[in-house]
ZAMARGU-4260 file (C-alpha; in steps of 0.2 Angstrom, whole numbers, plus 5000, padded with zeros to 4 digits):
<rodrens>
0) 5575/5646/4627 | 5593/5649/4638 | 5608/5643/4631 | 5609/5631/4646 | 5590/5623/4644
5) 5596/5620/4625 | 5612/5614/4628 | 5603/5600/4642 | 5590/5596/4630 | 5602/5591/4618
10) 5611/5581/4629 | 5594/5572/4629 | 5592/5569/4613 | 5609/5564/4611 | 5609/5552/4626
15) 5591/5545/4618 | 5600/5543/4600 | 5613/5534/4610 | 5602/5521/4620 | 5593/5520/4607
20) 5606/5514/4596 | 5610/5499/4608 | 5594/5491/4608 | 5590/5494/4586 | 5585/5478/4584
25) 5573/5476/4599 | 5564/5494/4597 | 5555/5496/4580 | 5545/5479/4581 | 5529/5475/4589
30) 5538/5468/4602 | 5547/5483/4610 | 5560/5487/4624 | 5567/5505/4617 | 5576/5508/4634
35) 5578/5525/4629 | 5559/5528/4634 | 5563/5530/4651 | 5570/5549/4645 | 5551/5549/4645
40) 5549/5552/4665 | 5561/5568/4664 | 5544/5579/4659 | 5539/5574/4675 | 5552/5585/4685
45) 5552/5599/4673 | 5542/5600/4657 | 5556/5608/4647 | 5562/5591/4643 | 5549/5589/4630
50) 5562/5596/4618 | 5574/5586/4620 | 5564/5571/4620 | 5554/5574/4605 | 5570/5577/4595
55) 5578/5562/4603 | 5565/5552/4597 | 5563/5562/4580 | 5581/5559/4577 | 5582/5539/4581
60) 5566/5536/4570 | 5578/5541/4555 | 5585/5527/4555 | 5567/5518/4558 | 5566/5501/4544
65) 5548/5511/4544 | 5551/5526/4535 | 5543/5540/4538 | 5526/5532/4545 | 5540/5531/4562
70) 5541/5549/4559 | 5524/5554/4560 | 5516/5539/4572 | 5530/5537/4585 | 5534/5557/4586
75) 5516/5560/4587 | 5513/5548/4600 | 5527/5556/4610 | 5521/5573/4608 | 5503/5568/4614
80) 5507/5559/4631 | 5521/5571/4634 | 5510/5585/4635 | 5497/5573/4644 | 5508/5569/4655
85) 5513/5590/4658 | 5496/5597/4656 | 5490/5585/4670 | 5504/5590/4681 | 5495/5604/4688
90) 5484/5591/4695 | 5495/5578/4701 | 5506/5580/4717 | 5520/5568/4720 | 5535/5562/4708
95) 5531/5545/4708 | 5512/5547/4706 | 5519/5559/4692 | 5528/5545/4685 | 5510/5532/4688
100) 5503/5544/4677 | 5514/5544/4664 | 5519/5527/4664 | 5499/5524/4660 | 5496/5537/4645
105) 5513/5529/4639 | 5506/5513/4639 | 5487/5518/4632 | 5495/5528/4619 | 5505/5514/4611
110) 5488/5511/4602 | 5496/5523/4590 | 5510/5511/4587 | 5498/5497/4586 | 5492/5509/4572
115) 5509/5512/4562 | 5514/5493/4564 | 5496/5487/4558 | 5497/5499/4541 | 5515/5498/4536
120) 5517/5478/4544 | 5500/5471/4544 | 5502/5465/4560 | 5486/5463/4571 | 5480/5479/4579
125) 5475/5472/4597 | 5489/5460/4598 | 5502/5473/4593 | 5494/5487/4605 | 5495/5473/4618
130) 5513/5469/4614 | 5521/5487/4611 | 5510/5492/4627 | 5519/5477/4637 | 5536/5483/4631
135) 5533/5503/4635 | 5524/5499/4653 | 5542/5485/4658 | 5550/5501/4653 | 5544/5514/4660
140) 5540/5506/4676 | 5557/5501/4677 | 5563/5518/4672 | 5557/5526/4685 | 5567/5522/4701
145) 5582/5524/4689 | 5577/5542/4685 | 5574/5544/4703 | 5590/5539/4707 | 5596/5551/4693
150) 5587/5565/4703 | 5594/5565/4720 | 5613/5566/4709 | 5610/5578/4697 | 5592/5589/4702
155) 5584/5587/4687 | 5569/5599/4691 | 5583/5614/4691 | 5595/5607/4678 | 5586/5617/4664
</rodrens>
């Protein structure tokens, strides 16, 4: 890895800690709106992100009231769709339907969450994957003409 991929990726992970930070009390629940997930969409343009959104995400579930189940379940969930999501790339032409894509195995894979909050929480496994799923797909969905946006500035394919 180049000094200039590492130094991006952890700008990522910084600027996820930092949006994270904001939103605290409204992104360990099982109602969820961690705004920081839109960080998510950046694999999209260049799977190189991965790093720098796993330790983003890593890093914010320190301070998780979970413990370490946040460590294990939300960093493995994000490591599963973000390869999903790049493994499939080769497949899928387009940003946005890119973006579709992710924005779904996002959403699906919340059922991991559902998992974490039913064992450490006892809340209800299917009403939680509903509610966490909600909160990821809002978003996501709404990420994603933001990171778009983002893009057309900053080039986020070549960036790294």
């Amino acid at each position: 890895m180049n000094i200039r991929t590492l130094v991006v990726n952890a700008i990522i992970a910084a600027l996820y800690i930092a949006v994270s930070a904001v939103i605290a009390p409204f992104g360990f629940t099982n109602i969820q709106f961690r705004v920081s997930e839109m960080f998510n969409h950046l694999v999209v343009f260049n799977k190189k992100y991965i790093f720098g959104i796993v330790i983003g995400v890593f890093l914010t579930n320190l301070f998780s009231p979970l413990g370490v189940y946040d460590l294990v379940f939300g960093v493995g969930q994000s490591i599963l769709a973000l390869s999903i999501t790049i493994v499939s790339a080769r497949f899928i032409k387009g940003i946005w339907m890119r973006m579709i894509f992710n924005t779904v195995i996002f959403t699906f894979t919340m059922f991991i969450i559902a998992i974490e909050l039913n064992l450490v929480l006892g809340l209800p496994f299917l009403f939680t994957w509903l509610t966490v799923a909600i909160g990821e797909f809002v978003v996501m969905i709404v990420g994603a003409p933001l990171m778009i946006a983002l893009d057309k500035r900053i080039n986020f394919e070549k960036l790294v």
